[in-house]
C-alpha positions in Angstrom: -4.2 35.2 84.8 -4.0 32.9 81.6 -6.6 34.0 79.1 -8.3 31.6 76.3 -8.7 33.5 73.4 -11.0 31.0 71.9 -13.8 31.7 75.3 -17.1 33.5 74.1 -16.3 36.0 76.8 -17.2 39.5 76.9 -13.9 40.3 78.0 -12.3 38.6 75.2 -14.9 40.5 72.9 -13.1 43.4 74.4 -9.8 42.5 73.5 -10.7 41.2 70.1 -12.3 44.9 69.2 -9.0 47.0 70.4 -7.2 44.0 68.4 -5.0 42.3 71.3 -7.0 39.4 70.5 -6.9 38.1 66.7 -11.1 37.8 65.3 -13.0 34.7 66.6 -13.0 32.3 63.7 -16.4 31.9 62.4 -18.4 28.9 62.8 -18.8 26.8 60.0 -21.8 26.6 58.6 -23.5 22.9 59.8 -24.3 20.8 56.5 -27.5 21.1 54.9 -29.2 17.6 55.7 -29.7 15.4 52.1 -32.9 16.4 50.7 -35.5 13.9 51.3 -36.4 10.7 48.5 -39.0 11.3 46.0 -41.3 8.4 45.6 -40.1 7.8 42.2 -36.5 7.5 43.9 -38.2 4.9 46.1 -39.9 3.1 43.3 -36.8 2.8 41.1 -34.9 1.0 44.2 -37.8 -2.3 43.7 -38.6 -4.6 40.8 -41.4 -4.9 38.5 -42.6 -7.8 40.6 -42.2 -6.0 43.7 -43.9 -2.9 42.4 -47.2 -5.1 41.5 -47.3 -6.4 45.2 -46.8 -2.6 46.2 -49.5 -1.5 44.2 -51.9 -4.2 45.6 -51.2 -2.9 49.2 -51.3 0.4 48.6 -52.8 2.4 51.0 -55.6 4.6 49.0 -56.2 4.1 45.1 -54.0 7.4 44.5 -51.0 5.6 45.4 -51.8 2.7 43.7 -52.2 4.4 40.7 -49.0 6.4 40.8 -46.9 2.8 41.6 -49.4 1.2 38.8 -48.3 3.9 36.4 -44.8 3.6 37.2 -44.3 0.3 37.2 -46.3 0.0 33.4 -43.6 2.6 32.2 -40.6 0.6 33.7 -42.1 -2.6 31.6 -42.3 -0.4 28.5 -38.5 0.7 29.2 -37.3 -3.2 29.3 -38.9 -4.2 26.6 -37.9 -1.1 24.4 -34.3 -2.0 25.7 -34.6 -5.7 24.8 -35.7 -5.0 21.4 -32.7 -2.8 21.2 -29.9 -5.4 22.2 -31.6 -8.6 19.9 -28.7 -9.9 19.2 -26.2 -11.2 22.4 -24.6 -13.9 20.4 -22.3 -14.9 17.7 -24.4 -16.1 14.1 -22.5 -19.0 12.1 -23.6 -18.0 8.5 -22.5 -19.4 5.2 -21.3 -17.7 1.8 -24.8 -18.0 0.4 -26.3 -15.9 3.8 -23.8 -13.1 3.7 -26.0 -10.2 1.8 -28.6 -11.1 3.3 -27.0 -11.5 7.1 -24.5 -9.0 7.0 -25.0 -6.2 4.3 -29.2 -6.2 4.1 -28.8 -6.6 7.6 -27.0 -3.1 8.3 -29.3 -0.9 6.6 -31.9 -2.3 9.5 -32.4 0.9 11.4 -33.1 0.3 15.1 -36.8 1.3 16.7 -36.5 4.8 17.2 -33.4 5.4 15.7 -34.5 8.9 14.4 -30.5 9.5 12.7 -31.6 6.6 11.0 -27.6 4.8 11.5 -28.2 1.4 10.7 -26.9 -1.4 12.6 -23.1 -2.2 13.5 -22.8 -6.1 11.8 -19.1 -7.1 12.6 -18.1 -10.2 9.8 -16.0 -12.7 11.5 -13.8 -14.6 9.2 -11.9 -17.2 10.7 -10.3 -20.7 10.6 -10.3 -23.3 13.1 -7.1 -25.0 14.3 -4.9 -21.5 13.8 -4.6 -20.4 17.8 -5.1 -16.8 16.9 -7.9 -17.5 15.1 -9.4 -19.6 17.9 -8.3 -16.7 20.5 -10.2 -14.1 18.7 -13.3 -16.4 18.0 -13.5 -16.3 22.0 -13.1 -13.0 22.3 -15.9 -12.4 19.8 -18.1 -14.4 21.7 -17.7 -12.1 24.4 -17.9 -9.1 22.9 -21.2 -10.2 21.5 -22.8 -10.5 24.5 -21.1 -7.1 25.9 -22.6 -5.6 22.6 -26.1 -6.8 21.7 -27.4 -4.2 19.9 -24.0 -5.0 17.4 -24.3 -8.0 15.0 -22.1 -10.5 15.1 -21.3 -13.0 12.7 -19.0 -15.6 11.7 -17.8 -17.6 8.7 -15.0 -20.1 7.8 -12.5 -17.8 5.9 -12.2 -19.6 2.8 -15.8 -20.2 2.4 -16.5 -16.4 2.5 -13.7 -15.4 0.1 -12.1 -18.5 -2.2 -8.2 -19.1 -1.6 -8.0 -17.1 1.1 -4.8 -17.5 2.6 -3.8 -18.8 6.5 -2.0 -15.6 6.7 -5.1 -13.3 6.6 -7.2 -14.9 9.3 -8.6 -14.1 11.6 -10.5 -11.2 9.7 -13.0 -8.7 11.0 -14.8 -6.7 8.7 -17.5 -4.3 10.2 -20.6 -2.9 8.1 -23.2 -0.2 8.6 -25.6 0.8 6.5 -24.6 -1.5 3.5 -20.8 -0.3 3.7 -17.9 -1.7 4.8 -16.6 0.5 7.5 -13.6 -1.1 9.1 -11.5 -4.2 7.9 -8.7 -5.6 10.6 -6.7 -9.0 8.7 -4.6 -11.4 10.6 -5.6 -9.6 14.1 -3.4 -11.0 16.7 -0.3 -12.1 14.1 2.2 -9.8 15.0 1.7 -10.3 19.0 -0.6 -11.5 21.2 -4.3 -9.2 21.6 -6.5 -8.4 24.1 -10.2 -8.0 24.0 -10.4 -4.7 25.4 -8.6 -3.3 22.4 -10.7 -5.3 19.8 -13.9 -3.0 19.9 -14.4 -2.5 15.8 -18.3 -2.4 16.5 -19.0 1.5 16.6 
């Protein structure tokens, strides 16, 4: 008579305890089910819009309170976030605007920025017609919309700093709080530069 060793048999208990049998293997242990969503999970998943029309139909004035109160925090979280990324663009600027729009305008300490760090202004010096100067002027477009809370601004080379020459263009200089931090000259001379490695802005 063939036995299976793996039958919940009291016979096979028997051989198991006098060890002719190897020990049953022991069940796993079936997976806890996900715990449930809050209703702040469920909230987050709908938009401020959405939220109002949920509050409106909300079954007792409990609910619509807690959705009401939720969705009046998630307004003050946008707007504290739009305040925060105010720029999104590149600023043309002339020689006459610099202190003002690039060193004044680092010591500008964000809303609630308690270390009190000033804001990153990244100086674009450039000249138009010189392809790596027109390369980098695009990806400094980009990166000032991928970093609004950054300052971005641009000026013809020569018009920042007299005689500059060709050579040292394009030119990046990067302030916060009222000092230069970072200078990069003639980015993209020596061989051809990506934008992912052109972050001077932190």
């Amino acid at each position: 008579m063939s036995i299976n060793p793996n039958e919940d048999t009291e016979f096979n208990d028997a051989l198991r305890k006098h060890g002719i049998l190897p020990p049953r293997e022991p069940t796993p242990p079936s997976p806890s089910p996900p715990p449930s969503p809050t209703f702040d999970d469920l909230l987050n998943d709908f938009t401020s819009s959405e939220l109002q029309e949920f509050s409106e139909d909300a079954p007792d004035d409990e609910t619509e309170r807690i959705i009401a109160a939720y969705r009046k925090q998630r307004l003050a979280d946008e707007r504290k976030e739009d305040k925060k990324g105010r720029f999104g663009r590149v600023y043309p600027i002339g020689r006459e605007d610099y202190t003002r729009e690039v060193t004044e305008a680092s010591n500008v300490d964000e809303e609630d920025d308690d270390n009190e760090k000033g804001t990153g202004v990244v100086c674009f010096l450039y000249k138009d017609g010189i392809p790596r100067s027109d390369r980098t002027f695009q990806h400094i477009r980009a990166l000032a919309t991928k970093y609004p809370r950054t300052k971005f601004v641009s000026i013809i080379g020569d018009k920042c700093i007299p005689n500059l020459p060709d050579t040292r263009v394009p030119m990046l200089i990067v302030y916060r709080k009222g000092d230069i931090r970072n200078q990069i000259v003639a980015w993209g001379a020596d061989r051809e530069r990506r934008q992912e490695g052109m972050c001077p802005c932190h």
